[in-house]
C-alpha positions in Angstrom: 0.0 0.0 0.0 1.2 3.4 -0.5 2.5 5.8 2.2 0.0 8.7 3.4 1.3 11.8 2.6 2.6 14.3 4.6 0.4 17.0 5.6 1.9 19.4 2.9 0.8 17.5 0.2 -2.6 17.8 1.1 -2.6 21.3 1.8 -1.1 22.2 -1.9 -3.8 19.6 -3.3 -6.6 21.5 -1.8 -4.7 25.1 -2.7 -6.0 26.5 -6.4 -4.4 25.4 -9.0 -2.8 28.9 -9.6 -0.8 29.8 -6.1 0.3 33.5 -5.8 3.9 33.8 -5.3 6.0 34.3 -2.6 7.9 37.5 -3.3 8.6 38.5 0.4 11.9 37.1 2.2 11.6 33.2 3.1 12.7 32.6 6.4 15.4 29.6 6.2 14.8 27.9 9.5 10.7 27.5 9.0 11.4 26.6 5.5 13.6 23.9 7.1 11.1 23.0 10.3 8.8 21.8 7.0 11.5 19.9 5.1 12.2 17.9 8.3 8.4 17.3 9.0 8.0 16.0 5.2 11.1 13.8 5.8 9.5 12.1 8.8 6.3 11.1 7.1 8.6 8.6 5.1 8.7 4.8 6.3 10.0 3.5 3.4 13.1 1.8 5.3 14.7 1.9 2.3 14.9 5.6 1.8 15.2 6.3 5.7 18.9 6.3 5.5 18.7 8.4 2.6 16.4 11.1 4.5 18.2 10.9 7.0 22.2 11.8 5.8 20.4 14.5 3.8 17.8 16.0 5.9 17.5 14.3 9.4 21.2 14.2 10.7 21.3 18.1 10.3 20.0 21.3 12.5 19.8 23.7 9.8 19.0 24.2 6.0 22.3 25.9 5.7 24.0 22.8 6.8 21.6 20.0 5.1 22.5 22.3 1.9 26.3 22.5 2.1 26.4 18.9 3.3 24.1 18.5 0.0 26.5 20.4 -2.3 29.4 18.5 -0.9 28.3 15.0 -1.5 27.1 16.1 -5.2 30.5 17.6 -6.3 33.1 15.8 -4.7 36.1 14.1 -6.4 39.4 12.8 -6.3 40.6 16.5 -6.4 38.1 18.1 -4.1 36.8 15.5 -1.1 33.3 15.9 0.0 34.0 17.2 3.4 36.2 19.7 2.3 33.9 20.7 -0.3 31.2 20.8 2.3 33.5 22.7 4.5 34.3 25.3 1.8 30.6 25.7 1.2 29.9 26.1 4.5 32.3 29.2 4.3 30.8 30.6 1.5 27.7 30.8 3.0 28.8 32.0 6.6 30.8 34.8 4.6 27.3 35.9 2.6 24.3 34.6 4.2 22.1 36.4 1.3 23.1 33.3 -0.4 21.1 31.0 2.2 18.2 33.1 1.4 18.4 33.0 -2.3 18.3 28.8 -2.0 15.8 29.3 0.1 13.7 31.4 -2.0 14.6 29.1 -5.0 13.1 26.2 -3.8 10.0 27.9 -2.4 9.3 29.0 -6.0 10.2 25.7 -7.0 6.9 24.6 -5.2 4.7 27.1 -6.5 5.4 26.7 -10.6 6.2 23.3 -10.7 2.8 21.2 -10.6 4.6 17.8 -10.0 6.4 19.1 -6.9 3.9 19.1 -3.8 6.4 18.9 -0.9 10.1 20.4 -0.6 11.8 17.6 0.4 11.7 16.1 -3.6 13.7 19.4 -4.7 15.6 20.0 -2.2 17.0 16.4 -2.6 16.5 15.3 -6.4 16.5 17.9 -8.6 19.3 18.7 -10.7 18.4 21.9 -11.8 18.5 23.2 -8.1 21.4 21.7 -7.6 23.3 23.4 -10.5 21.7 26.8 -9.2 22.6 26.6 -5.6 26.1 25.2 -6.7 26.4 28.3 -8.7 25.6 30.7 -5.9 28.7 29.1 -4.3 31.0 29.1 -7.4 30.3 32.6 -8.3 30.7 34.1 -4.9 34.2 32.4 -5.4 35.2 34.0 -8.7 34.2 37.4 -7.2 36.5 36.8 -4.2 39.7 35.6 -5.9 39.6 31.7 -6.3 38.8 31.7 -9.8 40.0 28.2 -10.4 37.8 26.2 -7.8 35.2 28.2 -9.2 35.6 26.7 -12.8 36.0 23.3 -10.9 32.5 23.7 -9.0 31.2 24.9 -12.8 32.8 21.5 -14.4 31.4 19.3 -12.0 28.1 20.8 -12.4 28.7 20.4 -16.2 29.4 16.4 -15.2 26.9 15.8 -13.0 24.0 17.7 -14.0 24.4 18.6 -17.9 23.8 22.4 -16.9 26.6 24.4 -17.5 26.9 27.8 -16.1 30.1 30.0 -15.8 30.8 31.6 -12.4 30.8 35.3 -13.7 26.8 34.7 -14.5 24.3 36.9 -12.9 21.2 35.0 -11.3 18.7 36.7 -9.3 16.5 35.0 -6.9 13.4 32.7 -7.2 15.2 31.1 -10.4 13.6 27.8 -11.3 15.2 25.4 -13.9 13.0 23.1 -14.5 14.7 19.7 -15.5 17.7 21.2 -16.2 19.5 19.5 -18.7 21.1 20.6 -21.6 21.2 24.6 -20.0 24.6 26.6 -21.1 24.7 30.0 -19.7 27.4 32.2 -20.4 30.1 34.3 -18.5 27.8 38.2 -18.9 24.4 36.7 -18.9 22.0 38.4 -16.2 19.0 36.3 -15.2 16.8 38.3 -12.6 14.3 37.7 -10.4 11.5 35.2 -10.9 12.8 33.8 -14.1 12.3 30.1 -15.1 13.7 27.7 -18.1 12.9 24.4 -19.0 15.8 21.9 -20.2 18.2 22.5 -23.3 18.1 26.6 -23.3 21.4 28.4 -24.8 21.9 32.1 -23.3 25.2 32.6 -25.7 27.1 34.5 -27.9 27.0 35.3 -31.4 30.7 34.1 -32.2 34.1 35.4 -30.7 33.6 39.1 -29.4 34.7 39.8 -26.4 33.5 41.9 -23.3 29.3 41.9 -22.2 28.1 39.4 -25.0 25.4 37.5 -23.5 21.7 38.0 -22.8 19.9 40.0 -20.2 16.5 38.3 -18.9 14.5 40.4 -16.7 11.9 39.7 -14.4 9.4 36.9 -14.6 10.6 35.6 -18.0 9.6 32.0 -18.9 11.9 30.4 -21.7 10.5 27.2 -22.9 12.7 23.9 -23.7 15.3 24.0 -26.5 14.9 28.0 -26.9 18.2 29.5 -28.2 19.4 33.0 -26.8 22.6 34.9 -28.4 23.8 37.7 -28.4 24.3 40.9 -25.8 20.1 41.2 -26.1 17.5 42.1 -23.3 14.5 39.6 -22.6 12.1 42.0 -21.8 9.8 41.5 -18.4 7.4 39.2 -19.0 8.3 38.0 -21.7 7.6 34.2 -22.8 10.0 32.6 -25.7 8.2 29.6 -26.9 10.3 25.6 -27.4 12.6 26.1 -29.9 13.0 29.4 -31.1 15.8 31.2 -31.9 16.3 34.4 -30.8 18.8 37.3 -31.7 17.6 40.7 -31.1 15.7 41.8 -28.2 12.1 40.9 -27.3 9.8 43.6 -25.9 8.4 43.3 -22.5 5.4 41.6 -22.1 5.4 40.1 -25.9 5.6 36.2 -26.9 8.0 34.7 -29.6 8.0 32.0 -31.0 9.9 30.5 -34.5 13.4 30.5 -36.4 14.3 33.2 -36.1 11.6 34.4 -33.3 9.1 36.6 -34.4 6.0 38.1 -32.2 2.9 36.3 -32.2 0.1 37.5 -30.6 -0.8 40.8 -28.4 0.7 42.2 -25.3 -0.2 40.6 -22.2 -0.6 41.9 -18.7 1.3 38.7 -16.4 4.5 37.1 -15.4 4.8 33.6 -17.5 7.0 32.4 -15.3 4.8 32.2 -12.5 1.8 30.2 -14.4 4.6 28.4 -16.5 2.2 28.4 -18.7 3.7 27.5 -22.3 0.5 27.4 -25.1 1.1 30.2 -27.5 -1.5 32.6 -28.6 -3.2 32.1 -32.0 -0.3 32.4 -34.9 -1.0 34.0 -38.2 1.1 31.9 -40.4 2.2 28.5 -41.1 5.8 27.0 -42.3 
């Protein structure tokens, strides 16, 4: 028979199916009082052990995550606990960073409709993984140890298929959702509330040099396999459907969609990424 769920799940399956967003600050020890309480509903004694070297055994979310981080992206050249240690330090020297992870996976919850509980992110998914690991890596290009830094990006390459370097920009409340197959480059700025699905490209156009990359603003949603190059804004709201390729800029608020992208549709009012809500509006031509 199948476990009972915690009480979370329950309480996002009688929530509409639309949840407003938490924009506010997320509080990282209530955040973590609910991971642990989702983590004891499990009697699986298979997965106990599990829950319990990545949630149970540890007093805070800070430490769960850097122990986290440290299992993930250990090698031969970097061993786990000294990776966990380092991470530890990272975070002890910019707590913002705490909060940012926190924030990510909260908004994990709210736009992904498979994702009921915070325990599955926090422990599974790749794409938070790669995200929180680049918090870490990029707080260590900007304070002189460039070289670990392009380790922690390598790793994340390895392990996850989602390849961001260190000198990127991400805001908060960042969702990638499955991860694989993202490439984001060194001047690319992703702000808040932004989310991609797997196999987007934020690139350049070729070999130029200095700020090359895209800026996406707030509340973008970038659908899977979209390609982004060039030093071009995403405007707010924007939504770039699968597969497009885009090189100029895209207007706030607007849709495109195609090879290369083009506008379909009129103007609308909301944040995609918040409804990750991928149907196009009616297009006036066919290929």
């Amino acid at each position: 028979m199948p476990e009972n769920p915690p009480a979370a799940l329950s309480l996002k399956d009688r929530a509409s199916p639309v949840m407003p967003p938490t924009l506010g600050p997320i509080d990282p020890a209530m955040l973590w009082r609910e991971i642990v309480s989702g983590a004891c509903g499990c009697n699986d004694p298979l997965v106990k052990g599990l829950l319990a070297t990545g949630i149970r055994n540890h007093g805070s979310f800070r430490g769960a995550l850097a122990a986290l981080l440290g299992r993930k992206l250990g090698d031969r050249s970097v061993a786990d606990d000294a990776l966990a240690e380092l991470v530890t330090e990272v975070f002890e020297a910019d707590p913002d960073i705490v909060n940012a992870a926190a924030a990510d996976l909260v908004a994990i919850r709210e736009r992904d409709p498979a994702t009921a509980e915070y325990v599955t992110p926090f422990l599974f998914f790749k794409g938070y993984h790669a995200v929180q690991s680049h918090r870490v890596a990029h707080w260590l290009w900007h304070n002189g140890r460039g070289y670990l830094a392009l380790h922690l990006q390598s790793r994340c390459s390895e392990l996850f298929g989602v390849d961001i370097h260190p000198a990127a920009r991400l805001g908060r409340r960042v969702l990638f959702d499955h991860g694989t197959g993202i490439v984001i480059g060194e001047t690319s700025v992703l702000e808040d509330d932004v989310s991609l699905l797997q196999g987007v490209t934020l690139g350049g156009t070729g070999k130029n040099v200095g700020d090359r990359h895209p800026k996406v603003r707030r509340g973008v949603l970038i659908g899977a396999g979209a390609t982004i190059l060039g030093n071009i804004e995403i405007g707010e709201g924007a939504k770039v459907g699968a597969g497009s390729i885009v090189l100029e800029s895209v207007s706030p608020y607007t849709t495109v969609v195609g090879n290369p992208a083009r506008v379909v549709g009129t103007r609308h009012s909301s944040l995609p990424a918040f409804t990750m809500d991928q149907m196009l509006p009616p297009i006036d031509y066919i290929i």
